[in-house]
Steps between C-alpha positions, in 0.01 A plus 500: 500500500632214641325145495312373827659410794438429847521811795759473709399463844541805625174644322263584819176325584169714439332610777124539579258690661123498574342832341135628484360581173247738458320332278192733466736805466703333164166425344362827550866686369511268204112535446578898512795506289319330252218798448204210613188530726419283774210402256702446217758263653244274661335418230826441332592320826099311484484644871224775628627830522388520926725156521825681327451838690511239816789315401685858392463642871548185640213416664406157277753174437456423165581136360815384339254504172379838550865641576568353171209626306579796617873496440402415140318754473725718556763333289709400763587168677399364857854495557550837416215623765659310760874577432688702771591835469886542362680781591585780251831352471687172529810522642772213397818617727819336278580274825179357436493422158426183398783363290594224256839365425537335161766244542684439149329832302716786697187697622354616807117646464353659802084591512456871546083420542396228781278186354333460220191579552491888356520674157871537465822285576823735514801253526883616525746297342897457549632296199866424481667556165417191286201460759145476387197284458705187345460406089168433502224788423220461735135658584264563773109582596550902498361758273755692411887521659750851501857423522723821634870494517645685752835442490728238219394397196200216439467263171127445487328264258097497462415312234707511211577865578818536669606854756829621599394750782729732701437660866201724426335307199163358560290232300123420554378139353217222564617244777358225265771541220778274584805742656820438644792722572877484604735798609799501225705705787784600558303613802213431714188619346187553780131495335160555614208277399203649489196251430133528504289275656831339667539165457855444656 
């Protein structure tokens, strides 16, 4: 993958939009997925079991300290009670992909996932031959990285282990071992990134 660079400006602005959460309703799916009693979560939660059955239908306003009691409880985060419901599917139409031009390196790399605020980061890269991440290895706050070439050849170095890949070959490493790679041609190789958490 190429190194960091700023967006051009065509990436889009986000937009936003007020949504009711039904707060009651998560606690009571999460409470229910995870086999427990209205008894048993309160006193996980140190509420009374009439005060959770009243916050579950919706009928009591429980503090910012209670919500998170109870979102402990239920291994969870405040954040994740409150979150908005996501579609089954995000759609990133290729006209609105968010894009980065690496001047000097030769390559292109395009986010197939919007943000970085999910699981997974899918980014497609264009890499001219002789194109790459530059001489020096680098690393980054991600788990663990799969490199698929689609098309061209890639040289890919992580560590002191060193890759020759061809369109079709895939390699799964740790983001945190110094990497680098360049595309030895003759033609243009395209790759997809795949990293977990993203942290491009």
């Amino acid at each position: 993958m190429a190194v960091r660079a700023t967006p051009d400006a065509s990436a889009t602005s986000a937009r936003t939009a007020t949504v009711e959460i039904d707060l009651g309703g998560r606690i009571r799916s999460r409470r229910l997925a995870r086999r427990a009693t209205l008894r048993q979560l309160a006193a996980q939660a140190a509420v009374t079991e009439s005060f959770l059955s009243q916050v579950e239908r919706g009928v009591a306003s429980p503090s910012i300290a209670s919500v998170q009691r109870i979102a402990r409880a239920l291994d969870t985060s405040i954040a994740a009670l409150f979150a908005a419901d996501e579609s089954a599917g995000t759609v990133v139409r290729v006209r609105d992909r968010r894009k980065i031009v690496y001047q000097g390196l030769g390559a292109v790399d395009e986010f197939l996932t919007r943000g970085t605020d999910g699981r997974l980061q899918v980014i497609y890269s264009t890499i001219e031959p002789g194109g790459g991440t530059g001489d020096e290895a680098y690393t980054h706050d991600s788990d663990e990285e799969v490199v698929v070439v689609l098309e061209g050849s890639l040289d890919l170095w992580i560590g002191a282990e060193h890759y020759r890949l061809e369109a079709g070959d895939a390699v799964t490493h740790s983001s945190r071992i110094a990497h680098r790679n360049t595309n030895p041609g003759p033609g243009v190789a395209r790759v997809l990134f795949c990293i977990t958490p993203p942290s491009f």
